[in-house]
Chimera marker file (.cmm) of the C-alpha trace (Angstrom):
<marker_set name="trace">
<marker id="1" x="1.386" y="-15.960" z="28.658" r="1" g="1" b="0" radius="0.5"/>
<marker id="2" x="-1.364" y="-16.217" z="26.034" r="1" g="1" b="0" radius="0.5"/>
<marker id="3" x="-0.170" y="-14.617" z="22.936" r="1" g="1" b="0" radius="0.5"/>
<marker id="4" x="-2.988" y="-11.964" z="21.802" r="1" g="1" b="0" radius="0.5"/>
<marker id="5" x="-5.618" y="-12.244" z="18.570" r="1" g="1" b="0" radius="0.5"/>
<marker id="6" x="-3.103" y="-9.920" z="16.566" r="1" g="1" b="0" radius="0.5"/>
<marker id="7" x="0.013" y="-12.262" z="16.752" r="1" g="1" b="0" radius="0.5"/>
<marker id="8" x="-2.474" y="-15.279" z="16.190" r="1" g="1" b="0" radius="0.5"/>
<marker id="9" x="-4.087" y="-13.895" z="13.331" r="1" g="1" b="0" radius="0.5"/>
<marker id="10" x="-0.875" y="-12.318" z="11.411" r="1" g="1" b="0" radius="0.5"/>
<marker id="11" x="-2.376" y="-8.948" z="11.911" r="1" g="1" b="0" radius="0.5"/>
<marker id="12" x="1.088" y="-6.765" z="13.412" r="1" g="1" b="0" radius="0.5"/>
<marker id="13" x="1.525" y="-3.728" z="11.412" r="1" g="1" b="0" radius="0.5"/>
<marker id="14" x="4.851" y="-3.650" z="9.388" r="1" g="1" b="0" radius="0.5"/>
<marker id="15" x="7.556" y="-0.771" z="9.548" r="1" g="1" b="0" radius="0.5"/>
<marker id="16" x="5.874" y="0.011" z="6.054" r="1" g="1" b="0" radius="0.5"/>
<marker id="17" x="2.566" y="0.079" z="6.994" r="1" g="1" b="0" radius="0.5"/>
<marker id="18" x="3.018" y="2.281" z="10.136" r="1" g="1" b="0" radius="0.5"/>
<marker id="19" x="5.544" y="4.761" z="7.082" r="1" g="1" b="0" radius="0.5"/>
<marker id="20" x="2.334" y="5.235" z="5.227" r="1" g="1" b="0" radius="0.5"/>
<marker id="21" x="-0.012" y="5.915" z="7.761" r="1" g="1" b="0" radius="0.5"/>
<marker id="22" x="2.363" y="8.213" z="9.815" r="1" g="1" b="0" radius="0.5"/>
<marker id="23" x="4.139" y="10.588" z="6.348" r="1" g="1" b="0" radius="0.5"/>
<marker id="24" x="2.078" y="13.441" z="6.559" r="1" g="1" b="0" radius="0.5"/>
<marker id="25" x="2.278" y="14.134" z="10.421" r="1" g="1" b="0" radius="0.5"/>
<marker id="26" x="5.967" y="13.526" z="9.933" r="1" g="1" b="0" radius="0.5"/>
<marker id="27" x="6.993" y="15.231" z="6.732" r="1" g="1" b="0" radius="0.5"/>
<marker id="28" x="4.421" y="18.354" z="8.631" r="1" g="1" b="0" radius="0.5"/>
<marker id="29" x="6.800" y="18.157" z="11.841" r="1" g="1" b="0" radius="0.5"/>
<marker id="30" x="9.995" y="18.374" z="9.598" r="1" g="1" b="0" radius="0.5"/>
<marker id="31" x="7.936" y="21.517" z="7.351" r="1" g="1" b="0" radius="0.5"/>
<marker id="32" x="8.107" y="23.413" z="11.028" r="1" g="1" b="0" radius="0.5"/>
<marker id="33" x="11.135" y="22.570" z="12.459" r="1" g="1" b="0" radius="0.5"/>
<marker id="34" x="13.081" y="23.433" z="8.981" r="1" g="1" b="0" radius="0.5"/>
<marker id="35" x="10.923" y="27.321" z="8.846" r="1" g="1" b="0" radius="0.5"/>
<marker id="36" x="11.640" y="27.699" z="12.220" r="1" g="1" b="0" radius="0.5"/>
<marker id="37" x="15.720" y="26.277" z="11.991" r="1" g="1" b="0" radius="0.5"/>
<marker id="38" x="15.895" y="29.270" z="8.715" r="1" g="1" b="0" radius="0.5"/>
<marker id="39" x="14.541" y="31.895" z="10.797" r="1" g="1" b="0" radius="0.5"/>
<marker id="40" x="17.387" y="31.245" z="13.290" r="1" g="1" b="0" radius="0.5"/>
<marker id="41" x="19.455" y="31.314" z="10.819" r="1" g="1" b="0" radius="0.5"/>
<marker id="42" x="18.744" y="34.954" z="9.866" r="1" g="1" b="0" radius="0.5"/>
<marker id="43" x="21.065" y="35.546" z="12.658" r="1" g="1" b="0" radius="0.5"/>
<marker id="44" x="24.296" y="34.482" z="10.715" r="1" g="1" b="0" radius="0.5"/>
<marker id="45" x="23.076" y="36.367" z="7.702" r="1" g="1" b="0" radius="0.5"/>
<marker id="46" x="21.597" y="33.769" z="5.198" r="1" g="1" b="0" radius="0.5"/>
<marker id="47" x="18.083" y="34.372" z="4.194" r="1" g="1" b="0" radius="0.5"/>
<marker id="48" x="14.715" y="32.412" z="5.768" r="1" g="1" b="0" radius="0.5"/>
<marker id="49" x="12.835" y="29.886" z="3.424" r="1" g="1" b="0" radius="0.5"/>
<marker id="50" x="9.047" y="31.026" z="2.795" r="1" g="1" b="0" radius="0.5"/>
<marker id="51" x="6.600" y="28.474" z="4.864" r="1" g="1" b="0" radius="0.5"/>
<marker id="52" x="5.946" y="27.175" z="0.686" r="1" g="1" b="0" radius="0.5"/>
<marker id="53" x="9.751" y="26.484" z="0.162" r="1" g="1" b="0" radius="0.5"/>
<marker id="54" x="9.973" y="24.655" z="3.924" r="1" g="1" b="0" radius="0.5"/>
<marker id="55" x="7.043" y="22.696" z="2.993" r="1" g="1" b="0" radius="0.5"/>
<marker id="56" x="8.617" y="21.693" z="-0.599" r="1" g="1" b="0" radius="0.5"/>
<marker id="57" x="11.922" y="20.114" z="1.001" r="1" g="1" b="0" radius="0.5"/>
<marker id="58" x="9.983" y="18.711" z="3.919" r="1" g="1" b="0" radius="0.5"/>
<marker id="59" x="8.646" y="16.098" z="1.137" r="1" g="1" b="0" radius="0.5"/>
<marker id="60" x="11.670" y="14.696" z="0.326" r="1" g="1" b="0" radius="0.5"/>
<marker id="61" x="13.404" y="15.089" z="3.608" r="1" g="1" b="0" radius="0.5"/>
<marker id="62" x="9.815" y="13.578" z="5.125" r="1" g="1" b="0" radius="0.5"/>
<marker id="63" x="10.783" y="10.084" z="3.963" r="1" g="1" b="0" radius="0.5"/>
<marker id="64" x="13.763" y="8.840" z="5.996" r="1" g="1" b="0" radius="0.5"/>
<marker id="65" x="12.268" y="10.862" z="8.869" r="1" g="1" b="0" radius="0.5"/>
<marker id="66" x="9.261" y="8.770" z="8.675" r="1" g="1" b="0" radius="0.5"/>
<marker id="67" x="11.249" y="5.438" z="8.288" r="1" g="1" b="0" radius="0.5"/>
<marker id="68" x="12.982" y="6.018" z="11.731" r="1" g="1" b="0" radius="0.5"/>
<marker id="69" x="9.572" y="7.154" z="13.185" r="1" g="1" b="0" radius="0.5"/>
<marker id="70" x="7.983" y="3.994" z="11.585" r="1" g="1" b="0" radius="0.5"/>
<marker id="71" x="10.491" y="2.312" z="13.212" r="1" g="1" b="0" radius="0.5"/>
<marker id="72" x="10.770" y="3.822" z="16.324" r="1" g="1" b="0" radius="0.5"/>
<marker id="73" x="6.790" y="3.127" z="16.264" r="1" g="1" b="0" radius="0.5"/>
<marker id="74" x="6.957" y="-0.543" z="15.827" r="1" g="1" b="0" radius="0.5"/>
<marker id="75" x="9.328" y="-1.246" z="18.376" r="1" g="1" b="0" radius="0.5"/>
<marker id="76" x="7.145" y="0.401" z="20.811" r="1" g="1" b="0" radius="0.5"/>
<marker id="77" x="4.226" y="-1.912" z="19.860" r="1" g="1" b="0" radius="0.5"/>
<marker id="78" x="6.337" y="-4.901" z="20.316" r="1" g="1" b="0" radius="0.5"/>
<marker id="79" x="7.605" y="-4.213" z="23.535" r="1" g="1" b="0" radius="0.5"/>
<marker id="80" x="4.180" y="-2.939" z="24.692" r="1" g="1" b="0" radius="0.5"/>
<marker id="81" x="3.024" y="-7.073" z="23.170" r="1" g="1" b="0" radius="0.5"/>
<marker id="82" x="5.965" y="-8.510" z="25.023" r="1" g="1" b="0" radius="0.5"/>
<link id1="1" id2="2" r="1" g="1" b="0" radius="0.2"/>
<link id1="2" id2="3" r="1" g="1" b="0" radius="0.2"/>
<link id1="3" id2="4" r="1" g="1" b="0" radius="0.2"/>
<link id1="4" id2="5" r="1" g="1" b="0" radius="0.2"/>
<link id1="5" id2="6" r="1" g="1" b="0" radius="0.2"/>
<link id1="6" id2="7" r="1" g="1" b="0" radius="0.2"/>
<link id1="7" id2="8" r="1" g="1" b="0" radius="0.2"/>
<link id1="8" id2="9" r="1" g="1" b="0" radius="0.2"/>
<link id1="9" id2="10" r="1" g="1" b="0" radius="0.2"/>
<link id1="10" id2="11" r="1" g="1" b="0" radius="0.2"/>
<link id1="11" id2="12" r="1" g="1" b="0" radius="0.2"/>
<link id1="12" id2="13" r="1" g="1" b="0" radius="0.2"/>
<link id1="13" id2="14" r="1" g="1" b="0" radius="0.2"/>
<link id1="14" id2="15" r="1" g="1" b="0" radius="0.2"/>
<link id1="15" id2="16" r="1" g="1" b="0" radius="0.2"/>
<link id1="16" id2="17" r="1" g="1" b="0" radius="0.2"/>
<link id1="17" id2="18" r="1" g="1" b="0" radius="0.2"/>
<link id1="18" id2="19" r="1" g="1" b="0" radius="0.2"/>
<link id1="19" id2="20" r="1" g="1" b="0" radius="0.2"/>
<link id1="20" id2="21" r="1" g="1" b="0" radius="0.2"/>
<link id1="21" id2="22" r="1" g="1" b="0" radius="0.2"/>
<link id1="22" id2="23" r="1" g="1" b="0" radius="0.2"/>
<link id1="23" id2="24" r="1" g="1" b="0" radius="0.2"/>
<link id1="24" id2="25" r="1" g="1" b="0" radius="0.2"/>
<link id1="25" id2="26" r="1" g="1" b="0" radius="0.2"/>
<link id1="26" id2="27" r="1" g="1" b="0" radius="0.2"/>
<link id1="27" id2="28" r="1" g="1" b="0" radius="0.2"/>
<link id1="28" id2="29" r="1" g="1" b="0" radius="0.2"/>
<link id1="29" id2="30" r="1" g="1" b="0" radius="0.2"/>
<link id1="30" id2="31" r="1" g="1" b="0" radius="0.2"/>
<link id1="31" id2="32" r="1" g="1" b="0" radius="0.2"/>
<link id1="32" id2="33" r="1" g="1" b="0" radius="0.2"/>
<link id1="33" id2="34" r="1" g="1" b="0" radius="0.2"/>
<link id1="34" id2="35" r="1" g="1" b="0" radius="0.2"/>
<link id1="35" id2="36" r="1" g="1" b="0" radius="0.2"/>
<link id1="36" id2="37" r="1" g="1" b="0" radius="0.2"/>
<link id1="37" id2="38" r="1" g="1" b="0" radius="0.2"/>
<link id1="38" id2="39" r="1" g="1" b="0" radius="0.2"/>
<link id1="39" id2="40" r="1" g="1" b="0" radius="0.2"/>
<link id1="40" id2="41" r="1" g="1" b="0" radius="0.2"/>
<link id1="41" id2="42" r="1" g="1" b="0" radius="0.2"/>
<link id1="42" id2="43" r="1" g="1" b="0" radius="0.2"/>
<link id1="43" id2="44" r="1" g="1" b="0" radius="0.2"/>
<link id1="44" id2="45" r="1" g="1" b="0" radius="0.2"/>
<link id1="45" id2="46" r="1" g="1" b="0" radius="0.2"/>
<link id1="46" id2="47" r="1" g="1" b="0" radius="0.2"/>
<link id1="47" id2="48" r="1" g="1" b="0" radius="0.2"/>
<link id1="48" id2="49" r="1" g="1" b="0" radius="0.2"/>
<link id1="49" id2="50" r="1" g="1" b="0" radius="0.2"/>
<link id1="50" id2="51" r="1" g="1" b="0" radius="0.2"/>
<link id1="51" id2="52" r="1" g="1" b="0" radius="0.2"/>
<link id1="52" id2="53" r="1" g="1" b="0" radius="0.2"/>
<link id1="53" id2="54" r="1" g="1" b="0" radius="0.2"/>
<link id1="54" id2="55" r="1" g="1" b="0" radius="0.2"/>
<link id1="55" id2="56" r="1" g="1" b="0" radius="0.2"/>
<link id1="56" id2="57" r="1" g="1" b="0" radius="0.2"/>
<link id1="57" id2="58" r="1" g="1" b="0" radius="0.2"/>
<link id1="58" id2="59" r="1" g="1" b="0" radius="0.2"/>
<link id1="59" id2="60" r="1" g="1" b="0" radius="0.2"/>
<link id1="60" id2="61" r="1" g="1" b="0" radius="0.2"/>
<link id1="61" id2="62" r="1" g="1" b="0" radius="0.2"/>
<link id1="62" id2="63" r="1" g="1" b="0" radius="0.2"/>
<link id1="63" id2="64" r="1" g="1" b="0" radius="0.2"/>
<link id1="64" id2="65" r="1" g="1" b="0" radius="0.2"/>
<link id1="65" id2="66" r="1" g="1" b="0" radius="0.2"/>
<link id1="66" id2="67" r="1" g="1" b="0" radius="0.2"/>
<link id1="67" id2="68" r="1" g="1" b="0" radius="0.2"/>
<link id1="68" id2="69" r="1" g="1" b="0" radius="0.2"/>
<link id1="69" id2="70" r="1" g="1" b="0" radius="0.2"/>
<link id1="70" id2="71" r="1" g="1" b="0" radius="0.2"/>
<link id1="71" id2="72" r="1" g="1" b="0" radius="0.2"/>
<link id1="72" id2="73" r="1" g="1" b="0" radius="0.2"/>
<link id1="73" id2="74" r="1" g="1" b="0" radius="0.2"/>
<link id1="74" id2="75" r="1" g="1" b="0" radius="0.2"/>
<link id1="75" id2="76" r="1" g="1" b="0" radius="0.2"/>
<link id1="76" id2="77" r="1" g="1" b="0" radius="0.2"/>
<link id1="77" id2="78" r="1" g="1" b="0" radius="0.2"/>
<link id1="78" id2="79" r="1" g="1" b="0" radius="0.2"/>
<link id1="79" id2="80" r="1" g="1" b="0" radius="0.2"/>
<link id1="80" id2="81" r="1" g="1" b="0" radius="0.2"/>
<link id1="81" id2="82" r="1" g="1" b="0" radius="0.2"/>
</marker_set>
């Protein structure tokens, strides 16, 4: 099998790359789940974040979610080459 214009040319997206492009959908995914995860957790007794203080932690928390998405990503693209 040929191999396509992208592998010829260099042009495959790294891990990095793909991180960049895909932080803000993921840190936003990890934002929701963590409001929704402290308003379940009302029901033990501790207190829910606001939607501010989810989205405050989602930035930091964001990053190795995005990695394993990135990477998650990528292997996708290189089975869907292969």
């Amino acid at each position: 099998m040929m191999p396509s214009n992208n592998q010829l040319n260099g042009d495959r997206w790294s891990v990095r790359k793909l991180a960049v492009v895909l932080y803000p959908f993921t840190a936003a995914a990890v934002a929701i789940n963590l409001f929704l995860l402290s308003l379940m957790w009302q029901a033990i007794g501790l207190s829910a974040l606001s939607p501010v203080q989810s989205i405050l932690y989602a930035v930091p928390l964001g990053v190795p979610a995005t990695y394993l998405v990135a990477r998650w990503v990528r292997g996708l693209m290189d089975e869907a080459d292969g």
